[in-house]
PLY file of the C-alpha trace (Angstrom):
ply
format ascii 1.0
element vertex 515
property float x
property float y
property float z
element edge 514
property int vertex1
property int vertex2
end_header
-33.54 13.38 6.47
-32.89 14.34 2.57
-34.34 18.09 1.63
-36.48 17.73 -0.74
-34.91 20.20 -3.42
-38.25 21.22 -4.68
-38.20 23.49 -1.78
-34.79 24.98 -2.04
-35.57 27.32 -5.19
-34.56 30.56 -4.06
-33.96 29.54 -0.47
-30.93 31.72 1.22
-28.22 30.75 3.35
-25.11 32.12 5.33
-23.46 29.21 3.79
-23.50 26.41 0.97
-21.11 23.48 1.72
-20.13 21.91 -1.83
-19.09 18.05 -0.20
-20.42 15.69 2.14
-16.86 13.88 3.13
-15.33 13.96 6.42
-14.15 17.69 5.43
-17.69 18.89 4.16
-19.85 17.30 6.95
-17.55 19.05 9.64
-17.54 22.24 8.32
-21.23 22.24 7.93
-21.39 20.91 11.75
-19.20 23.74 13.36
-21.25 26.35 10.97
-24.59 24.65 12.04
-23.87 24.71 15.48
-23.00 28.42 15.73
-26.35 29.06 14.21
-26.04 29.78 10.89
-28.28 28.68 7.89
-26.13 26.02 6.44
-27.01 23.48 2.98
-24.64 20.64 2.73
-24.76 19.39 -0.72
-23.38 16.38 -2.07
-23.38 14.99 -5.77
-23.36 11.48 -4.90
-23.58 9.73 -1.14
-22.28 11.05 1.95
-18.73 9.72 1.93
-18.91 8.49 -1.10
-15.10 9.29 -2.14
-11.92 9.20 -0.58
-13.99 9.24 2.94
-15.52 5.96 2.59
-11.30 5.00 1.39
-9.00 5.33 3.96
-6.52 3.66 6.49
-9.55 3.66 8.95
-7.19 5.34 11.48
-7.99 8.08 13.75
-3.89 8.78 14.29
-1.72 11.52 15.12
0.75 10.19 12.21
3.93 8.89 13.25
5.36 9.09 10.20
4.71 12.82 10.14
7.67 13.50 12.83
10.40 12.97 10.30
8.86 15.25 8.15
8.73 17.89 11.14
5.18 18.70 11.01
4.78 18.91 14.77
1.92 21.02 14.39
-0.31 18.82 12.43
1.04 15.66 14.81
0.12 17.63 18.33
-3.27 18.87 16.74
-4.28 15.31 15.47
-3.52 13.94 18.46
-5.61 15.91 20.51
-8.55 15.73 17.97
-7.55 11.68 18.41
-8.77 12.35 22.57
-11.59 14.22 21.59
-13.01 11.59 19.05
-12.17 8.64 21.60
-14.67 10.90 23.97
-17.01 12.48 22.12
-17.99 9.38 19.22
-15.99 5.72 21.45
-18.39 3.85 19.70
-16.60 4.61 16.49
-13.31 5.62 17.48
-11.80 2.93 19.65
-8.35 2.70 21.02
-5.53 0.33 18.45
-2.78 -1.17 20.49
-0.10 -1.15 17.25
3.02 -3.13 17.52
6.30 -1.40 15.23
8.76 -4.37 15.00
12.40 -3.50 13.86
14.32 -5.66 11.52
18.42 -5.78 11.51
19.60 -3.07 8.75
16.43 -1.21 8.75
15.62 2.31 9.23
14.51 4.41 11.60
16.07 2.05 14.02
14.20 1.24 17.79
15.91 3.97 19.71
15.32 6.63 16.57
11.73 5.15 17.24
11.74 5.02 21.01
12.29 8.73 21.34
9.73 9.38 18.12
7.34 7.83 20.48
8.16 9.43 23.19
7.91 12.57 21.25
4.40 11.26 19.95
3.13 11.00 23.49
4.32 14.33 24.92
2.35 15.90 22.09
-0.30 13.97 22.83
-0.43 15.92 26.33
-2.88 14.28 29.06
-3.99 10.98 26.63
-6.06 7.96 28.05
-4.08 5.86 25.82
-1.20 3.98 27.42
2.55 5.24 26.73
4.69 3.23 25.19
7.29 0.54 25.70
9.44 -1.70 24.67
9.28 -5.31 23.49
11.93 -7.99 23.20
12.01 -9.77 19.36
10.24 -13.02 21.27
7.91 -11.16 23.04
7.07 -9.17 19.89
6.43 -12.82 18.20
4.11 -13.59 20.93
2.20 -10.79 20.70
1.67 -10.88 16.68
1.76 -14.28 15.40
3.22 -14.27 11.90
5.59 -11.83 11.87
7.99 -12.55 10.22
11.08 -13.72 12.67
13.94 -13.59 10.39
15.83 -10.55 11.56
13.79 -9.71 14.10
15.24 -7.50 16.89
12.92 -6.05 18.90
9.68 -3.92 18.78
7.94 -1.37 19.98
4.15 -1.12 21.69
2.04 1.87 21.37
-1.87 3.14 20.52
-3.54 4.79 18.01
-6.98 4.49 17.45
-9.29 2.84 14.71
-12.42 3.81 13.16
-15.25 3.03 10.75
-14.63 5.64 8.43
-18.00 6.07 5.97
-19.77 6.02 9.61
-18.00 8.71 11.03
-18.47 10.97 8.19
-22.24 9.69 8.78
-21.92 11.14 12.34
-21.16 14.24 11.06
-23.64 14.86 9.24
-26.49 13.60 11.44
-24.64 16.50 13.74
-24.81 19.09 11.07
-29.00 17.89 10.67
-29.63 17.68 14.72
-28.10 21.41 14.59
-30.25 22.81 11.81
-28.50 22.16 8.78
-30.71 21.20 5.31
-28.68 18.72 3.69
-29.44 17.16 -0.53
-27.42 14.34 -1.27
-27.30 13.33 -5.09
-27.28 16.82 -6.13
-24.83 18.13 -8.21
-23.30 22.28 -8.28
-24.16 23.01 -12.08
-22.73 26.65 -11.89
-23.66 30.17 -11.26
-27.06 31.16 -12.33
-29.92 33.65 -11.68
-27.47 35.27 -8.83
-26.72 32.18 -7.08
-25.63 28.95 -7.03
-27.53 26.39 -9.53
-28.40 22.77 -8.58
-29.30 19.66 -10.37
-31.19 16.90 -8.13
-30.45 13.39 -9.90
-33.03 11.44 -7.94
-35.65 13.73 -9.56
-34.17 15.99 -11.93
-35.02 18.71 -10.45
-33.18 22.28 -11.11
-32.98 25.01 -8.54
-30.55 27.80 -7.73
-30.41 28.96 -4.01
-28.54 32.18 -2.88
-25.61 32.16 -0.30
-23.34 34.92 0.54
-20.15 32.45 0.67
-19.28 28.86 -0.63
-17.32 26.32 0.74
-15.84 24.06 -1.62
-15.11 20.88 0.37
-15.47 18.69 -2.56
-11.82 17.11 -1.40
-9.99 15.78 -5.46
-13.23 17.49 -7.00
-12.44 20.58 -5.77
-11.07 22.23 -9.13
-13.82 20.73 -10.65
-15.75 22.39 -8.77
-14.14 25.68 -8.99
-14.63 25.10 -12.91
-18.45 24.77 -12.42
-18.51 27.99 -10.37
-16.21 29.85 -12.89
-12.96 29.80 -11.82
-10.83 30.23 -14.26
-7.38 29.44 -12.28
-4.56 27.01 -11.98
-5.58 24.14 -9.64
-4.86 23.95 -6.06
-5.06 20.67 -5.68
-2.42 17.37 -7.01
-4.05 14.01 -6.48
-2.35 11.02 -4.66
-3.30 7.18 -4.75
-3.75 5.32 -1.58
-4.38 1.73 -2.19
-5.50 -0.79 0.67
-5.97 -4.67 0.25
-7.99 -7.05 2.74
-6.68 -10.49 3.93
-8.63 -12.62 6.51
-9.54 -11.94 9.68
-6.72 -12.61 12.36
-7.34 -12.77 16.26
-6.94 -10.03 18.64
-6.74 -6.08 18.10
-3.13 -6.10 17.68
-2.20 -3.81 14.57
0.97 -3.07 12.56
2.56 -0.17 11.72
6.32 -0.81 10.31
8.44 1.08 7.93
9.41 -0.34 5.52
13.07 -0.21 3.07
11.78 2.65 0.89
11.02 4.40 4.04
6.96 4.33 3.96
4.85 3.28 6.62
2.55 -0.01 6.06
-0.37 -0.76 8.31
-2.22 -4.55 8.83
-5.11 -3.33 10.99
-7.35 -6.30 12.17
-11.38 -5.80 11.66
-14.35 -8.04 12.28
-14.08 -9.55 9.15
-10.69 -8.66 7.46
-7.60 -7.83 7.96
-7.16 -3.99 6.25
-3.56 -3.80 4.81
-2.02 -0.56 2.89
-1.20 2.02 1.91
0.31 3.42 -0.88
1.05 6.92 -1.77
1.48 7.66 -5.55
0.77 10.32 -7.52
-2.29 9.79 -9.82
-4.56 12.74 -11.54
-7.69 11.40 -11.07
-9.81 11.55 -14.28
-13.76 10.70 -13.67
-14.67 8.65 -10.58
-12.49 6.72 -8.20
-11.44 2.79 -9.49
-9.81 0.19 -7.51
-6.45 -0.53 -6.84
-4.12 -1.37 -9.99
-2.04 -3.95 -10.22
1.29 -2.17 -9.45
-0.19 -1.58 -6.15
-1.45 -5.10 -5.43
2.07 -6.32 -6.40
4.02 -3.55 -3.45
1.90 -4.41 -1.14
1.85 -7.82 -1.25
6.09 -7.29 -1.70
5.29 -4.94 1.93
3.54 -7.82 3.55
6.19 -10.40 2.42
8.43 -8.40 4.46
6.41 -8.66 7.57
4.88 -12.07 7.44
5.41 -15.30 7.31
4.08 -17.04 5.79
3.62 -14.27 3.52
-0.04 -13.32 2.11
-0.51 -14.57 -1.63
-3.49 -12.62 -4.32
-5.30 -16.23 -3.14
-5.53 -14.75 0.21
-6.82 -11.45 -0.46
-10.78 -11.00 -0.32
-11.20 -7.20 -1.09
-9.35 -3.65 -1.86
-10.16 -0.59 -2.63
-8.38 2.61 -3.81
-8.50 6.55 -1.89
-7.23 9.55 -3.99
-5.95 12.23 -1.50
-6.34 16.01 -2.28
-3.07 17.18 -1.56
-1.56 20.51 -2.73
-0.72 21.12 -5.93
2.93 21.28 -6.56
6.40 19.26 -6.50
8.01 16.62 -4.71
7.64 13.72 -3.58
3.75 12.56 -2.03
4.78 11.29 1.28
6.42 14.61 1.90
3.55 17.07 1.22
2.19 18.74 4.23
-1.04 17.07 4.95
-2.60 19.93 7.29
-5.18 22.00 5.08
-5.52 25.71 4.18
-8.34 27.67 2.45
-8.20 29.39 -0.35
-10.40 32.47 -1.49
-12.00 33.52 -5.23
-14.63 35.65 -5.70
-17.30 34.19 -7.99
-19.15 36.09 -10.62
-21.52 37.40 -8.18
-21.44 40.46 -5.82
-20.49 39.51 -2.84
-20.36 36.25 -3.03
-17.15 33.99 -2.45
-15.64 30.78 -3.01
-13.45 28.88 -0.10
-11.70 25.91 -1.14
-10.71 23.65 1.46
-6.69 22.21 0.26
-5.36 19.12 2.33
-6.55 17.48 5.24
-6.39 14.90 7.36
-9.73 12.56 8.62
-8.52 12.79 12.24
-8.30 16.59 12.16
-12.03 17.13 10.45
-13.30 18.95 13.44
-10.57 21.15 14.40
-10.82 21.96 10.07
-14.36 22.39 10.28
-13.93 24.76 13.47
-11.06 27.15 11.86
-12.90 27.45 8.52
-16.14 28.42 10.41
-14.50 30.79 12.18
-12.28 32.72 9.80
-15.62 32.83 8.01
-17.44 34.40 10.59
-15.29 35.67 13.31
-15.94 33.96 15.73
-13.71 33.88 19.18
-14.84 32.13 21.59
-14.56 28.49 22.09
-16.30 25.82 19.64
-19.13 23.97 21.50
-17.57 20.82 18.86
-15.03 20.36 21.42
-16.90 18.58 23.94
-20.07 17.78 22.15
-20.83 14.41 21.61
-21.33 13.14 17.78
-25.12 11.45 17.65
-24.25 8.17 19.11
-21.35 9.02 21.00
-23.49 9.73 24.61
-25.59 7.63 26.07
-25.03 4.17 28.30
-21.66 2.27 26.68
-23.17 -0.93 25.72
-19.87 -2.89 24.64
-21.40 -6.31 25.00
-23.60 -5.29 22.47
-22.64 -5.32 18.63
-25.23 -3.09 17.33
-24.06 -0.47 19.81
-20.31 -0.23 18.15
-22.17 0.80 14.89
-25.00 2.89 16.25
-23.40 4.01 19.97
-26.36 5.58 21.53
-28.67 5.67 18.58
-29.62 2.16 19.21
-32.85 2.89 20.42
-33.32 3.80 16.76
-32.63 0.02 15.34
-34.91 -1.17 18.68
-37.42 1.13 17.90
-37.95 -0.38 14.33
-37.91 -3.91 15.87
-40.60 -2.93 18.16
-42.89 -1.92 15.67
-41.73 -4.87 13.47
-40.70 -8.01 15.19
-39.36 -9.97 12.10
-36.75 -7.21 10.92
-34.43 -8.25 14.28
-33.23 -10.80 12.28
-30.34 -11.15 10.47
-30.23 -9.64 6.94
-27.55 -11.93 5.78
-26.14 -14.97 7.05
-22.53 -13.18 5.78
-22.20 -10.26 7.33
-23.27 -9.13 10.94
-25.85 -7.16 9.69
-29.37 -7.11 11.24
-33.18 -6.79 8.56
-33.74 -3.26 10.47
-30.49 -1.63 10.09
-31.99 -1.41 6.23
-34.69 0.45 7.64
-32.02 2.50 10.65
-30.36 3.53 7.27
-32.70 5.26 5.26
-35.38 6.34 7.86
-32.65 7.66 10.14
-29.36 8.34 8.08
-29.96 9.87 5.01
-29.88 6.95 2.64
-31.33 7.61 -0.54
-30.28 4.66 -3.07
-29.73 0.66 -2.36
-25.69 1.34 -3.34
-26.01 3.75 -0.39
-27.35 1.31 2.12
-25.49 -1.51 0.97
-21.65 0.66 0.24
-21.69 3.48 2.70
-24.26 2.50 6.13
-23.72 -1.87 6.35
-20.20 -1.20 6.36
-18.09 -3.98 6.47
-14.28 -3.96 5.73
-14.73 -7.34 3.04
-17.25 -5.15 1.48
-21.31 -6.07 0.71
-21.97 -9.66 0.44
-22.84 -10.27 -3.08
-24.40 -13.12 -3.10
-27.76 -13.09 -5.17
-30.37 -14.52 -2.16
-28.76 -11.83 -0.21
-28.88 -9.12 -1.82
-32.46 -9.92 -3.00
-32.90 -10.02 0.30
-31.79 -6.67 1.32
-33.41 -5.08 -2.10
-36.92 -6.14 -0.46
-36.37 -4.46 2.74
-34.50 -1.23 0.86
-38.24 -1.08 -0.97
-40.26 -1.41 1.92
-38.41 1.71 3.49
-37.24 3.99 0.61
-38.25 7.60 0.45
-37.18 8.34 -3.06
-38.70 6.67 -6.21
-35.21 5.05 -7.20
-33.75 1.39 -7.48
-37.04 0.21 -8.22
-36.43 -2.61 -10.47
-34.53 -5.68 -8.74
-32.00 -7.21 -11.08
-30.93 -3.87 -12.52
-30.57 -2.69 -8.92
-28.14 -5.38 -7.98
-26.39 -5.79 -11.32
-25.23 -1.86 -10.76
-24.29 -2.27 -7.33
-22.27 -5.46 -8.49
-20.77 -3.53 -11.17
-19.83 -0.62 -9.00
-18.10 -2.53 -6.08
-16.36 -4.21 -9.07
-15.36 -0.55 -9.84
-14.58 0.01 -6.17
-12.26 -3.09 -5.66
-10.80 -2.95 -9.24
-12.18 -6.34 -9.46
-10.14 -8.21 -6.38
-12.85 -9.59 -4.22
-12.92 -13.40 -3.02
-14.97 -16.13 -4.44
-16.65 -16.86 -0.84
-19.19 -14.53 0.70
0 1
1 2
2 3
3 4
4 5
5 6
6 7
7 8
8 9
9 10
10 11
11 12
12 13
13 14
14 15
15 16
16 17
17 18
18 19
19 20
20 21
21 22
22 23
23 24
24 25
25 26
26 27
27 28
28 29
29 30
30 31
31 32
32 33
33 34
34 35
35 36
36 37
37 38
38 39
39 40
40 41
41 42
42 43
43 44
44 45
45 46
46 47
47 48
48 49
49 50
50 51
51 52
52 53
53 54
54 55
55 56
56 57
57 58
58 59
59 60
60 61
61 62
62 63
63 64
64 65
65 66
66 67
67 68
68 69
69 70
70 71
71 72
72 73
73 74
74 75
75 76
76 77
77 78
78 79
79 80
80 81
81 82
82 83
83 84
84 85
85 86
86 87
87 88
88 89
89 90
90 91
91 92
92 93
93 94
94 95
95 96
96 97
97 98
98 99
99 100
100 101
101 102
102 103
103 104
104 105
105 106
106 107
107 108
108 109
109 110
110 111
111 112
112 113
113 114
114 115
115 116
116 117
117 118
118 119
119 120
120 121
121 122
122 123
123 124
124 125
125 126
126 127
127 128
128 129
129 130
130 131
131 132
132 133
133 134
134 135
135 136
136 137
137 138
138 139
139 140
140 141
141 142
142 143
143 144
144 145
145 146
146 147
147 148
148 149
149 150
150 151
151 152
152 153
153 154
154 155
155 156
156 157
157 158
158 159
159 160
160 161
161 162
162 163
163 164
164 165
165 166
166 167
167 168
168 169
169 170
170 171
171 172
172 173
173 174
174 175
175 176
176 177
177 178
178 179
179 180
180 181
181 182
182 183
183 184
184 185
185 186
186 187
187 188
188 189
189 190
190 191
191 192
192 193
193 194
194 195
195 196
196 197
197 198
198 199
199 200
200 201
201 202
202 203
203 204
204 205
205 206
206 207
207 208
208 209
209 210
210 211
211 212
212 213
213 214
214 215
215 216
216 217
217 218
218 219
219 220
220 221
221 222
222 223
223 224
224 225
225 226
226 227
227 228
228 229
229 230
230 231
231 232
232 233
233 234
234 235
235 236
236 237
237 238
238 239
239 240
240 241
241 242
242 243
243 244
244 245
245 246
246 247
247 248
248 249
249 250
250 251
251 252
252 253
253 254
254 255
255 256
256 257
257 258
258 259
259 260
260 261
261 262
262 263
263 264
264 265
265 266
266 267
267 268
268 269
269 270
270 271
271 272
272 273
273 274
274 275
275 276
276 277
277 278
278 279
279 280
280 281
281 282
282 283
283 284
284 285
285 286
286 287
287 288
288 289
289 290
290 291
291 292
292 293
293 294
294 295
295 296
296 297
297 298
298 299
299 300
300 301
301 302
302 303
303 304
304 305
305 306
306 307
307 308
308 309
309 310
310 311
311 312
312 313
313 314
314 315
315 316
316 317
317 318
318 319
319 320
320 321
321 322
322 323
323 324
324 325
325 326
326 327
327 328
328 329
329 330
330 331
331 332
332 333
333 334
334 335
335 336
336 337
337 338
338 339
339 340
340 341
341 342
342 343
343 344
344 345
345 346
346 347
347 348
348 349
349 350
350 351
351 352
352 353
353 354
354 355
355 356
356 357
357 358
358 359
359 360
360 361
361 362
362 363
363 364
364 365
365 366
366 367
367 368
368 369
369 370
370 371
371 372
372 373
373 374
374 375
375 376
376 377
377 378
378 379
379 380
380 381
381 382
382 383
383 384
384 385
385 386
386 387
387 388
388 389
389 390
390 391
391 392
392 393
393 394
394 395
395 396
396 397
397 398
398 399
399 400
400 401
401 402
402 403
403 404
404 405
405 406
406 407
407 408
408 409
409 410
410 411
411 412
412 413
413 414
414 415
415 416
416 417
417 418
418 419
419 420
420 421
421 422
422 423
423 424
424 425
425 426
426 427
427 428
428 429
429 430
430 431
431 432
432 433
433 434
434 435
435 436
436 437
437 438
438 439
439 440
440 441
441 442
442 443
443 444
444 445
445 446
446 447
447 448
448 449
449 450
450 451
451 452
452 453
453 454
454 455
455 456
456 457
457 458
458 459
459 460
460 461
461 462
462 463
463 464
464 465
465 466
466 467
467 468
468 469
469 470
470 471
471 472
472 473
473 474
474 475
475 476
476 477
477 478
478 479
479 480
480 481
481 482
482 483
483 484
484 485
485 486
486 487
487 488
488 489
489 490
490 491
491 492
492 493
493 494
494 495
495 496
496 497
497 498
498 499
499 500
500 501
501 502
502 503
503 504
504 505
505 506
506 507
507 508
508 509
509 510
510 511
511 512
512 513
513 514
């Protein structure tokens, strides 16, 4: 799945994609699938940033409307139809319930008619339209809101997905079209007239040649630019979006409210966890992403006393973890930025070569990104075949009785393939998680994992997180060496102590006591 860089030294392509997020991965999709000669490289995991730390939403953004970015809203919301079509076993309707409270703003008939604006942009959804719900019938629906001041509330859908998987999707697209793709490779700068890269699985240095760059590397991105040469102001301000995880509640019922200070807070139930957030705060991102801080434990906690009751307590939250969002650079306030993207273009130190940095962006609107940038880049006209091609997994029979088939959709032959040959891996891998012995083997054989932290972080995804638990992860480390390709993670308390250390990193140290 992984090119081996060893064979990339002077290798030319139409186009290098700098970033394997949800921006990167589409981008080298749409470029893949119009036939050009497309490397995706990534310096750490596919989604291993801000892709693998969202809201898990695939939403149109409701919140957006007061802002009056109608055009972002009505394209997100038909990329929303297209994923629930072309990838449903990732992307799955979210019935969301918006409950108003006496004295708060927007109030249910500001609401009613944002919703009603909301569908009509949505043009010809499957999702059901809205309505109305009476303050009891509201309780009845989402036991534990909070009834004190309840009025009313307000029914619509969204959708919800597995974030880290998605971006996975994509790039298993971007490889079934003829894309190369080298994770854990870094863009060291411009050398021998191209672009120079450093392998960290085996130190290798290459430099391959590409007419034009995309720089998808999302809050990297000036980084990035600096590696290539770029001597400019950045494009890009940074923006902290926190998330915490409670326990798991019944049903599929979500939240979205507003809250006083006007932002929007989400309780989304998973198998698992309950995913809460998120803030928005500006934060210049120095190094790698950490976890939430404690200022944004404390508002959202104050957020979900304002919903709940009884209100969540820290003793009742098993996991968080912290996105930064690339957003562009410049002033006012972070929940009023524009979040549709824009490309910007440098000319690097090399004739005729250029630089495209992707600014912005949404995770619902990754295809219709990936499609623009591809074809401003090559002039294309006529119509994307990434409008109505399914993502791998997304055709196939719809096996919804099946749990393995809401991770893998119709890549489950895959997983039943490596049972076949070996009968013992249908087990489970940990009696903790829902995880089955062969997904290890799905994950590196089949999906482009390289390292145990990719396995464990960014393919066995699970909204409480890995299960840490010594036997388990032992466990797991067993099966990761049976299948690796790479000579990495070799040594088994090391291994484990760093992936400890770096979900420690990744939840800023909030994570429950239990498995």
């Amino acid at each position: 799945m992984r090119t081996d860089p060893t064979t990339l030294q002077g290798a030319r392509f139409d186009l290098v994609v700098v970033g394997a997020g949800i921006q990167g991965a589409a981008i080298a999709r749409e470029a893949a699938l119009r036939g050009h000669a497309v490397l995706l490289v990534e310096a750490r995991d596919i989604a291993a940033g801000t892709s693998s730390r969202s809201s898990q939403l695939v939403h149109g953004g409701l919140r957006y409307l007061q802002n009056r970015h109608f055009h972002l809203v009505r394209e997100a919301l038909h990329e929303r139809e297209r994923l629930l079509r072309t990838v449903p076993h990732l992307v799955r309707p979210l019935p969301m319930l918006m409950p108003f409270f006496r004295g708060g703003t927007p109030g249910p008939w500001a609401m009613r008619l944002g919703t009603w604006l909301y569908s009509w942009l949505a043009g010809r959804s499957t999702l059901p339209r809205p309505r109305a719900l009476s303050a009891d019938a509201s309780l009845r629906a989402f036991p534990g809101l909070r009834a004190a001041g309840l009025q009313s509330g307000l029914l619509f859908f969204d959708a919800a997905t597995q974030d880290a998987r998605l971006t996975v999707a994509n790039v298993l697209g971007a490889l079934a079209a003829g894309a190369m793709v080298v994770t854990h490779c870094r863009v060291a700068g411009i050398a021998g007239g191209g672009v120079r890269l450093v392998d960290a699985l085996t130190g290798v240095d290459v430099v391959v040649q590409a007419a034009k760059v995309v720089n998808a590397a999302g809050p990297a991105v000036d980084a990035v630019r600096t590696a290539l040469g770029i001597a400019a102001v950045p494009l890009v301000r940074t923006t902290r979006g926190s998330h915490l995880v409670l326990r798991a509640r019944r049903g599929e019922l979500a939240l979205a409210a507003f809250l006083p200070d006007q932002r929007i807070q989400f309780v989304i139930p998973h198998d698992g966890g309950t995913l809460c957030g998120t803030t928005d705060v500006d934060d210049a991102l120095a190094g790698t992403e950490t976890g939430p801080p404690a200022a944004d434990v404390d508002y959202l906690l104050g957020a979900l006393r304002h919903l709940l009751d009884p209100a969540p307590t820290r003793d009742d939250v098993q996991f968080g973890y912290t996105g930064w969002r690339a957003l562009p650079a410049g002033q006012g306030p972070p929940g009023k930025a524009n979040r549709e993207a824009f490309v910007v273009e440098e000319r690097l130190a090399i004739d005729g070569m250029s630089l495209h940095t992707v600014v912005g962006g949404k995770l619902t609107t990754h295809r219709a990104l990936g499609e623009r940038v591809v074809n401003a880049l090559f002039r294309h006209t006529s119509p994307s075949p990434s409008r109505t091609l399914a993502l791998p997994g997304g055709d196939g029979p719809r096996e919804v009785t099946e749990p393995l088939w809401w991770r893998h959709g119709g890549r489950i032959g895959l997983v039943r393939e490596v049972i076949r040959a070996h009968p013992e891996l249908a087990a489970p891998l940990c009696p903790h998680r829902p995880f089955l012995a062969a997904e290890v083997h799905t994950a590196i054989e089949h999906e482009a994992a390289c390292t145990f932290a990719d396995v464990m972080l960014r393919r066995l995804c699970d909204v409480r997180g890995p299960c840490l638990q010594p036997a388990c992860l032992r466990a797991a480390h067993a099966h990761f060496l049976r299948a690796r390709r790479w000579p990495v993670d070799d040594d088994v308390e090391a291994t484990i102590a760093a992936l400890v250390a770096e979900v420690d990193v990744l939840c800023g140290g909030i994570r429950a006591g239990s498995p």
